[in-house]
N, C-alpha and C positions, 0 to 999 in steps of 0.2 A: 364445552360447547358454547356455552355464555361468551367466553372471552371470544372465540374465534369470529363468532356471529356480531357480536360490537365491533370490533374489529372490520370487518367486512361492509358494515352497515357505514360506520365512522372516515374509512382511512386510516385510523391508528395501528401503529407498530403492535405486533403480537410476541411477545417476549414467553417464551413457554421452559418457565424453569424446571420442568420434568425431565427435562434435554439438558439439562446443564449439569455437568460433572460436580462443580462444587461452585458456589458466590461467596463471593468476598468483597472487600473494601472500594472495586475499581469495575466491578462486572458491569454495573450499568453504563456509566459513562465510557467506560472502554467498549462496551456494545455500541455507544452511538458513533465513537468513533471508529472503531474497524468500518461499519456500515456505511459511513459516508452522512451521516441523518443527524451530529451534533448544533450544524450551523442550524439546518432545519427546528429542528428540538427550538436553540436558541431563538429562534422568528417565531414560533409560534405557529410553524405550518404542520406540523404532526407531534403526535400525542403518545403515550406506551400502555398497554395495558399489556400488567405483568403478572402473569396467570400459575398457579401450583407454588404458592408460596413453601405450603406444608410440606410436598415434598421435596423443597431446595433445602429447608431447616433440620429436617431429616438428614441430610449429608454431610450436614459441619457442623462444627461446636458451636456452643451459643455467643462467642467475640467472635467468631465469624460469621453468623447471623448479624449481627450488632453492627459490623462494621460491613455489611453490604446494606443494613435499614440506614447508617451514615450516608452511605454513595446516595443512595433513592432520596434521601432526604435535600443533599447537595444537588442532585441532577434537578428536584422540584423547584426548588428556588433559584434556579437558573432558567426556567424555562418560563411561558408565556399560558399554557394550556395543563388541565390539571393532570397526575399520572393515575390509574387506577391499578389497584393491587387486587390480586383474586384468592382467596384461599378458604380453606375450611375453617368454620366460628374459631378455635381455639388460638392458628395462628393469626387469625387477622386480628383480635384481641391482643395478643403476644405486638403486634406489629404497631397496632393502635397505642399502645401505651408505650414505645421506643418512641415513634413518631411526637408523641404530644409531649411525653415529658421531656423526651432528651432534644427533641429538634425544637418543641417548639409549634408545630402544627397543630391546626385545630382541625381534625379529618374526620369526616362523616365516616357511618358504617351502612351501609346499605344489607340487609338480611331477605336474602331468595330462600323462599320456603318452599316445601313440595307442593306442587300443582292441585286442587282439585279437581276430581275425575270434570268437572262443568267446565 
């Protein structure tokens, strides 16, 4: 619900890997390209936020994880606006640590905790 509501609030691209059969090496930037949205991406006029990490990882092996956090990591450093990833602690941890050591990024974690009743 987070992602769709940024999403709404932003303009940014809603990427919902719960819907994706399997990711791999080419899923992101072949999303911007089938869509029309790579030039855009490139300018700097829209952004991705890419939501259910945990259950895209769940579908493929982990060089198939690896080599779609490669794509994300090439689509980021082509673009002008940051990308945001959504997932639950364990992957976004799993994601955090591809991302820094293997690409290279220095990526915050931002942690939504349960609401209190106030």
């Amino acid at each position: 619900m987070f992602a769709r509501e940024l999403c709404a609030a932003t303009g940014a691209v809603y990427v919902d890997l719960a819907l994706a059969e399997a990711v791999g090496g080419s899923y992101v930037v072949g999303g911007l390209v089938n869509n029309n949205l790579l030039d855009q991406w490139k300018a700097g006029r829209t952004t991705l936020v890419i939501d259910a990490l945990d259950e895209a990882r769940l579908r493929v092996t982990q060089a198939a994880f690896e080599d779609f956090l490669q794509d994300v990591a090439s689509v980021a450093r082509s673009g002008a606006l940051p990308l945001v990833l959504i997932g639950r602690v364990g992957i976004v941890e799993e994601c955090w640590a591809q991302l820094n050591d293997r690409a290279g990024f220095n990526c915050p974690i931002f942690d939504i905790e349960f609401f209190s009743p106030d």
